[in-house]
Structure formats: C-alpha cells, structure tokens
C-alpha positions as CSV (number, residue, x, y, z in Angstrom):
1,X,0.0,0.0,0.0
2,X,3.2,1.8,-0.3
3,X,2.0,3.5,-3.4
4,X,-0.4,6.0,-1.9
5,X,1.6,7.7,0.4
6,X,3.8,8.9,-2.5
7,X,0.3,9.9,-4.5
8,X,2.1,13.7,-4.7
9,X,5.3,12.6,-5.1
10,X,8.0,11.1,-7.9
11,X,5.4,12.6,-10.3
12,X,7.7,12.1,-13.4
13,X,6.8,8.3,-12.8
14,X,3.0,8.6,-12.5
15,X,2.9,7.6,-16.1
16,X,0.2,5.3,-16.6
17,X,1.4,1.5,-17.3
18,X,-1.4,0.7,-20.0
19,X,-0.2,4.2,-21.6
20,X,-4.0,4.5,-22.1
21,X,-4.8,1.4,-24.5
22,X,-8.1,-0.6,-24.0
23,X,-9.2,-3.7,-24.8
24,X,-13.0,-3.8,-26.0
25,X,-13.5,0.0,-25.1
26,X,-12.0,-0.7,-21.7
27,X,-8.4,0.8,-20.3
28,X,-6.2,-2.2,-19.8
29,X,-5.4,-1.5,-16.1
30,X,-6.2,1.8,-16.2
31,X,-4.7,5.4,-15.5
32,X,-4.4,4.7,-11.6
33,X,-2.2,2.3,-12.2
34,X,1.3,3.9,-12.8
35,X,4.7,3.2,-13.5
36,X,5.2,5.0,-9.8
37,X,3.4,2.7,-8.0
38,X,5.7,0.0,-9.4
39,X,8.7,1.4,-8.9
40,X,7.2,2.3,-5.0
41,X,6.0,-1.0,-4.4
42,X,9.0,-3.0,-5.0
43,X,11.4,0.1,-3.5
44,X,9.6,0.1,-0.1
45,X,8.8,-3.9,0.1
46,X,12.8,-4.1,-0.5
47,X,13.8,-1.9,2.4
48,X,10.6,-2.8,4.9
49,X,12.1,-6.4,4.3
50,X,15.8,-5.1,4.9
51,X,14.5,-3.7,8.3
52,X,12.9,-7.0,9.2
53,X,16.0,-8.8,8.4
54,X,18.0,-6.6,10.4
55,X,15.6,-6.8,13.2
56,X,15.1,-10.6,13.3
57,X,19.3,-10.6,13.7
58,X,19.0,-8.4,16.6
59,X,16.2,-9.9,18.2
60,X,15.8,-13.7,17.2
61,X,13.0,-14.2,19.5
62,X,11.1,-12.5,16.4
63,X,12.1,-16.0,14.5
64,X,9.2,-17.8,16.7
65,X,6.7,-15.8,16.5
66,X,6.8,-15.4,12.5
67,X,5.2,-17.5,9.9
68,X,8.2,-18.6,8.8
69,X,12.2,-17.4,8.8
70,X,12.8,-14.6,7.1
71,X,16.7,-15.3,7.4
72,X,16.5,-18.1,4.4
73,X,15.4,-15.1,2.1
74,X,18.7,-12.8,0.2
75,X,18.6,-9.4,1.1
76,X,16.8,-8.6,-2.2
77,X,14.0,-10.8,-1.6
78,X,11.5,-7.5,-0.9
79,X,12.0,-5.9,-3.7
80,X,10.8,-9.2,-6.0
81,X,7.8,-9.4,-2.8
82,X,7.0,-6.0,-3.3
83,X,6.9,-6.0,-7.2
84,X,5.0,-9.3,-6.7
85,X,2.3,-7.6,-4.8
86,X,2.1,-5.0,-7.0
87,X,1.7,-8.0,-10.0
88,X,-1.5,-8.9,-8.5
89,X,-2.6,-5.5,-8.2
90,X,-2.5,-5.2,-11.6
91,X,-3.9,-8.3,-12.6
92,X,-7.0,-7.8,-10.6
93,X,-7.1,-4.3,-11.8
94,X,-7.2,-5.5,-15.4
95,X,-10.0,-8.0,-14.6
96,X,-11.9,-5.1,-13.0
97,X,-12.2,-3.4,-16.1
98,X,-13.0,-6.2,-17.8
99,X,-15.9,-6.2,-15.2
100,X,-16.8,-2.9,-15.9
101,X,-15.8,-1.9,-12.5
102,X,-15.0,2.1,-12.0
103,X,-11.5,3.2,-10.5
104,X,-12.0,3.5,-6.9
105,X,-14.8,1.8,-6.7
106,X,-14.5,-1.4,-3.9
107,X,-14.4,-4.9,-5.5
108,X,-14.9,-6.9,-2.6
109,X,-13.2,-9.3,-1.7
110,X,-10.8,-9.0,-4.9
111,X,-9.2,-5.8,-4.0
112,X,-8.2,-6.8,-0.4
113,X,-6.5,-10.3,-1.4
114,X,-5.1,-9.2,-5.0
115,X,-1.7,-8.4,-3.9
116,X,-1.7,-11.3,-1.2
117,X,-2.1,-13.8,-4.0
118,X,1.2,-11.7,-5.7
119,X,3.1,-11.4,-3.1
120,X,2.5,-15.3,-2.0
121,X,3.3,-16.6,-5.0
122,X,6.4,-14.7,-5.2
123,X,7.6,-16.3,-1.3
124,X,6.6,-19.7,-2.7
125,X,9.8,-19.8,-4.3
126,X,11.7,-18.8,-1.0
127,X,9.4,-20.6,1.6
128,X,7.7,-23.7,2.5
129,X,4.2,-21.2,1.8
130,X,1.9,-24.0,3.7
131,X,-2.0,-24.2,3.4
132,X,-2.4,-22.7,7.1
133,X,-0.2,-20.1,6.1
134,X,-2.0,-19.3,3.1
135,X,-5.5,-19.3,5.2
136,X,-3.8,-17.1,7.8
137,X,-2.6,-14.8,4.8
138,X,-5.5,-14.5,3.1
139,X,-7.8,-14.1,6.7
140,X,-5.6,-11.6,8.4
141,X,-4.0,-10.0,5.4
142,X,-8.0,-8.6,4.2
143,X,-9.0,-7.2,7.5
144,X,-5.8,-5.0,8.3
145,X,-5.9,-3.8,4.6
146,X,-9.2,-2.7,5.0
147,X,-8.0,-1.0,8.6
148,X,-5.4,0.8,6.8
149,X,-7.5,1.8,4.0
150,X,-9.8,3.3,6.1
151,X,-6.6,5.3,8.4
152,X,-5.2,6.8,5.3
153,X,-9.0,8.2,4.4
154,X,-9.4,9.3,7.5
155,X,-5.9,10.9,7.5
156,X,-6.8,12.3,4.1
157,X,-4.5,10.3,2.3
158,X,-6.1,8.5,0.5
159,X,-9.2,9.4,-1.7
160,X,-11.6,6.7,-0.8
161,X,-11.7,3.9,2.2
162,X,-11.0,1.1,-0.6
C-alpha cells in the first residue's frame, strides 16, 4: 500500500502503465495504475524487508513468532515481494475493467486479497508457503488492509476507504 503515500510525489513516474490502450472500449489497467506505483512498491517492500532482516538478527526471539524465517530469504527478496504484490494489483485491476468496475470503486473481496495472492506466490519460491499459512494470509491480510484503507481516508491520504 506503499504507493499512496507517494500519491504527490515522484510525479515524473506517474505515467500510466497501460499508456491509455483498452481492450474492447475498456483501459487495460487503467490510469491509476502507474509506472510510480511500481517502482514504489517493490522500493519500499525491499527496504521494509531489509528492516525485518536486520531486526530478526538483533532480536531472534522474532524468528518464533513469525510464519516462517525470514533469514533463508537474500537481502533482495522484498524488492521481487514488493513487485509481486504489486503484480497482482495489476492483474485484478485488469479484470476489474474487464468487469466494468470504475476506478476506486470497492471490489470486494478481490481488492483486499489481490496483492496477497502476488506477493504469495512470489515467497513460494523462498518458503515452505503452507495451506495454514495461506489461510492465515489470506484471513488476516484482508481485515488490516481494509484498517489501513480506512486510516489513510481518514488521515486524508487517501481518496476513498478502498
């Protein structure tokens, strides 16, 4: 969710991806979905990750408590997470149109698990990604992204609460 906070920022980037093309009268991802919020995505998933890493060496008791350990990842393993996530954004973004959903509009459940799914598949080629810890991703992962959604409206972040 990286991407919004940098909404009035790096604007040389906010170039759409689709560079405006449709398919059957409908944008291919459409203009919210920018070249900035790639370039965000994986930029902040890679140093969010770094932090953990550092923080799981300092305090291994963070080890036990996590899903799985982080340790067995290379340092660059959240910038490939964070583009990941952002994949799946963009894949549920293109169905969305395809659904003739508006931008900004809430596509329940699909736009609170599309970049779980991303970002998942991505770790399944670093981690033993289990079916509980798929179920706990895909239960836990929807409510705090709605919380957060709804902070960054409140804080006037964001435009909407989805």
């Amino acid at each position: 969710m990286a991407p919004v906070l940098f909404n009035q920022r790096l604007k040389k980037l906010a170039i759409p991806i689709d560079a405006g093309k449709t398919i059957g009268g409908q944008p291919v991802f459409g203009s919210h979905k920018t070249w900035r919020g790639v370039f965000v995505a994986s930029v902040m998933g890679g140093l969010l990750f770094l932090v953990q890493y550092i923080a799981v060496g300092q305090w291994e008791g963070l080890v036990r408590i996590s899903a799985f350990d982080i340790r067995v990842a290379p340092w660059w393993f959240g910038f490939v997470f964070g583009f990941g996530a952002i994949i799946g954004d963009l894949i549920k973004s293109f169905f969305k149109r395809r659904f003739k959903v508006q931008p900004g509009k809430s596509w329940f459940p699909f736009d609170q698990i599309d970049f779980l799914v991303g970002a998942g598949v991505v770790a399944m080629f670093f981690f033993d990604m289990s079916l509980p810890v798929w179920v706990l991703l895909l239960l836990i992962g929807p409510f705090f992204h709605i919380l957060v959604n709804h902070m960054g409206f409140w804080l006037k972040i964001k435009n909407s609460p989805w």
